[in-house]
C-alpha positions, 0 to 999 in steps of 0.5 A: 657323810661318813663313810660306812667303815668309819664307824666299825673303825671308831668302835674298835679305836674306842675299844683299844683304846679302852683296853689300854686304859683298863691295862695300862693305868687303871689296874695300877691305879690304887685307893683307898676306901674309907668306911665308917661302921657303928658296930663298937660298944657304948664308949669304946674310942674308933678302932682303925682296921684296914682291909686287904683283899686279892692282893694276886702278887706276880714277881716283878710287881713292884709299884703295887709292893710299895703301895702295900708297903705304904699303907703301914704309915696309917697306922691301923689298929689291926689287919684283916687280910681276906685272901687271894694274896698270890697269882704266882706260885714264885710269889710269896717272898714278895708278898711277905716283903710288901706286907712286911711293915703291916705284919708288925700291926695285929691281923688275922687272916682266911685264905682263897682259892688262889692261895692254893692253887695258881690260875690258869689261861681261860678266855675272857668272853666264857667266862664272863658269858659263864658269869652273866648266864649264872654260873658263879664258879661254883666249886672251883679254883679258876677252873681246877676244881671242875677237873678234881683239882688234876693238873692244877697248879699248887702254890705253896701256900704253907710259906705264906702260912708260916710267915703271917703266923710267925708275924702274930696274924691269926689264922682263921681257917675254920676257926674262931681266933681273938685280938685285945686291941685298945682295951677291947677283946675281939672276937673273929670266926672265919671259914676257908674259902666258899667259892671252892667248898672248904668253907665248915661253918658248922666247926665255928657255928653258935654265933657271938662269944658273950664276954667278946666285946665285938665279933667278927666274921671273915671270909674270902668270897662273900656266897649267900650261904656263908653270908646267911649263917654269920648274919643269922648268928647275929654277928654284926660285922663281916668282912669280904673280898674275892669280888675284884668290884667286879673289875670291869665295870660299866661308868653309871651301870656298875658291875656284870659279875660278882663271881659268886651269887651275891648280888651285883649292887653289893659287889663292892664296899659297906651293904647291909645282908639280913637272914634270919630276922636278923642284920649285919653290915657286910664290906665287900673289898674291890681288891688290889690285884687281879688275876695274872692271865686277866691284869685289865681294870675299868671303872673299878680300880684296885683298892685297900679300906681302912674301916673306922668301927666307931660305937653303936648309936644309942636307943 
């Protein structure tokens, strides 16, 4: 018979040791997703498009930049890059070096409220107590926000602006942007980011363009208001991040959080949203970083997709 401190000490090795995994290997673990969406017209060949989300670059990073770096050699089409690029404020020279060889492909991107503000410290058990209670986080960056964004970090977010502009990447602020990609003309609507209210749907409100041979809406953090309106506006296809896939995950139960009140079964990858008797395909982005003051993954590793948009079955 075992004695009765031998299993307390058993849960807290488990534990620690689950802790170094989520720590130490998974968080530098990257993948790649790879998804397959019918959303092109009649005839169109298969576009490329790769996805990056909550990239949550902290200087001396350097297994995660030369991953980025990598990613180039799948030569995608274009790039849709959906925020939370930063977790450092010294960061965005690394970040634009990692991202250097992608910023030679089209792209368009939105921001998230971690390009803006920096995090801060916050204990992990409120805030997933917050998370499970339903508090999603609304309206705030990390917590500067709920204190009227006094004493919040700024990141200097125009550095990153300037570069991904001064690549060709179209900004997506709030606004409508286009690409001419293998012949077709693509349309792309994006609002700033919902999880801190800078979203304005109503600037980019009215749905699909007609002569746009697909249209595509963008946004950092996938909450059910900005979902609804993209899906009511009959656009087939939006793309997401802010999630982290959940980041701690429980093997064959999935994710606790999702961090905004999308429901925990789409947290990650290709999903359907319907709203307004009408349906999209929604891919949500694990992302491949984490937020500096929380760098622990579990059963939910950093990511990047490549997205191949391939033609609407015909009726």
């Amino acid at each position: 018979m075992r004695p009765l401190y031998a299993v307390p000490l058993g849960i807290a090795a488990t534990g620690a040791a689950c802790v170094a995994y989520a720590a130490g290997v998974e968080v530098r673990s990257f993948r790649l997703r790879r998804v397959e969406v019918p959303v092109l017209p009649d005839g169109a060949r298969p576009l490329r498009v790769l996805q990056l989300s909550d990239i949550h670059m902290v200087r001396g990073q350097h297994k995660k930049q030369q991953w980025l770096r990598d990613l180039a050699g799948l030569k995608p089409d274009f790039v849709v890059n959906t925020g939370d690029n930063l977790s450092d404020p010294e960061a965005v020279p690394a970040t634009l070096d990692a991202l250097g060889p992608l910023l030679d492909f089209p792209g368009v991107y939105v921001f998230g409220s971690n390009d803006y503000y920096g995090p801060v410290p916050k204990s992990p058990t409120r805030y997933l107590g917050a998370m499970l209670s339903g508090d999603h986080g609304l309206n705030r960056a990390d917590g500067t926000a709920r204190r009227g964004i006094v004493g919040a970090v700024h990141n200097p977010w125009p550095l990153l602006r300037d570069g991904f502009d001064s690549a060709g990447w179209v900004n997506l602020t709030n606004t409508r942007g286009r690409l001419k990609v293998e012949g077709l003309d693509l349309e792309f609507t994006g609002v700033d980011d919902p999880h801190i209210r800078r979203d304005r749907y109503d600037e980019v409100a009215g749905g699909p363009s007609e002569d746009a041979d697909l249209s595509i809406g963008i946004v950092h953090a996938p909450y059910l208001r900005t979902l609804d309106s993209f899906t009511a506006d009959r656009y087939p296809l939006v793309l997401a991040g802010h999630t982290h896939g959940g980041q701690l995950c429980v093997p064959f139960y999935g994710a606790l959080v999702t961090n905004c009140d999308l429901d925990r079964k789409r947290v990650k990858g290709l999903s359907r949203h319907s709203s307004g008797g009408e349906c999209s395909y929604l891919h949500v982005s694990a992302g491949c970083g984490t937020n500096r003051y929380t760098p622990v993954r579990f059963a939910c590793p950093p990511e990047a997709t490549l997205l191949t948009l391939t033609p609407r079955p015909s009726r």
